[in-house]
C-alpha positions as CSV (number, residue, x, y, z in Angstrom):
1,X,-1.2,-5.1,-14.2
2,X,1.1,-6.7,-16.7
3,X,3.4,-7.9,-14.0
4,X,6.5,-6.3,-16.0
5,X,8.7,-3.6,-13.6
6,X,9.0,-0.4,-15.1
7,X,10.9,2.5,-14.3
8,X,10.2,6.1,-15.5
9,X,11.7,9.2,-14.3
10,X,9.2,10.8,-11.8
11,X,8.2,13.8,-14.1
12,X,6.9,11.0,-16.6
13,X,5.0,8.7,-13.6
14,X,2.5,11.4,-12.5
15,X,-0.5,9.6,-14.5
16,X,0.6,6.6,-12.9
17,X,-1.6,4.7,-10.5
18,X,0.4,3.7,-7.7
19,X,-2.2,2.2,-5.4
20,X,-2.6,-0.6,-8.3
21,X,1.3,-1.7,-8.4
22,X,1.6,-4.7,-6.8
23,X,4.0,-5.3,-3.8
24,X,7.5,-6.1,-4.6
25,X,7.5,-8.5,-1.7
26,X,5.4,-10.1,0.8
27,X,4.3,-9.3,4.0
28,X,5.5,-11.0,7.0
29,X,3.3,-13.4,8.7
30,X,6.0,-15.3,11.1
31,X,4.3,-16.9,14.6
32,X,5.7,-14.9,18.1
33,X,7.3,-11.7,15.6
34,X,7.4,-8.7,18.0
35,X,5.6,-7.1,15.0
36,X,1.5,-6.9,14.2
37,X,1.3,-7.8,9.9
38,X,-2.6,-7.7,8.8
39,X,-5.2,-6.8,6.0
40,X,-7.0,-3.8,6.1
41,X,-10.5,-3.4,4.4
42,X,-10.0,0.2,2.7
43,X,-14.0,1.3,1.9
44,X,-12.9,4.2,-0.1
45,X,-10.4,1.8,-2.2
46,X,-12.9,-1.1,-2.1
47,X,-10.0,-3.0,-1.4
48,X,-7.8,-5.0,1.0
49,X,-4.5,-3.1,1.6
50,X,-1.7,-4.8,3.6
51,X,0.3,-3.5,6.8
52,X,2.7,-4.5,8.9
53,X,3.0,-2.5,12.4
54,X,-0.3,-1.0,13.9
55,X,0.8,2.2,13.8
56,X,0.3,1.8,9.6
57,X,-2.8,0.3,10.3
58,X,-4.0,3.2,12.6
59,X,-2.9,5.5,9.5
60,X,-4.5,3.8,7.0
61,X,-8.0,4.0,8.9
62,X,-7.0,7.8,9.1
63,X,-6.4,7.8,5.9
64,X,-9.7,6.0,4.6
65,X,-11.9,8.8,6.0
66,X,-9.9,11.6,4.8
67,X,-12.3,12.7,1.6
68,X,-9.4,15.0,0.1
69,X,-7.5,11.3,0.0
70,X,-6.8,10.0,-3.3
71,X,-5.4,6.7,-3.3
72,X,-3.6,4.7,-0.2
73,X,-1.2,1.8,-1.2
74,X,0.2,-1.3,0.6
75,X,4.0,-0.4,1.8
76,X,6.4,-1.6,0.2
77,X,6.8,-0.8,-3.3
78,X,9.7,0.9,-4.8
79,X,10.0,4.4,-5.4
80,X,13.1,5.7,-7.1
């Protein structure tokens, strides 16, 4: 990635990857937070994908054994 922010109207970002955008901010790590922030192995992206509450973490496992799955990506980016 280039690192530059780009913005497209949606009928011209189909081709785009969005699985390999990188975050627009970080994940929240903060000691005693009510919430459950980790990193997710993804086998079928061959990749560490971040979440924050364990319900996104129980969806991403769903979603790393779905075979008509195409790509999973870390929440948050931005999608306008």
């Amino acid at each position: 990635m280039s690192g530059e922010w780009v913005r497209v109207p949606p009928a011209e970002g189909w081709s785009t990857r969005f699985e390999e955008a990188e975050p627009v901010r970080g994940f929240r790590w903060d000691e005693g937070a009510r919430g459950f922030a980790g990193w997710y192995y993804a086998v079928s992206a061959g990749d560490l994908i971040g979440f924050e509450p364990r319900l996104e973490r129980d969806r991403l496992i769903l979603l790393d054994r779905d075979p008509d799955v195409a790509g999973v990506a870390s929440q948050p980016f931005w999608l306008h």
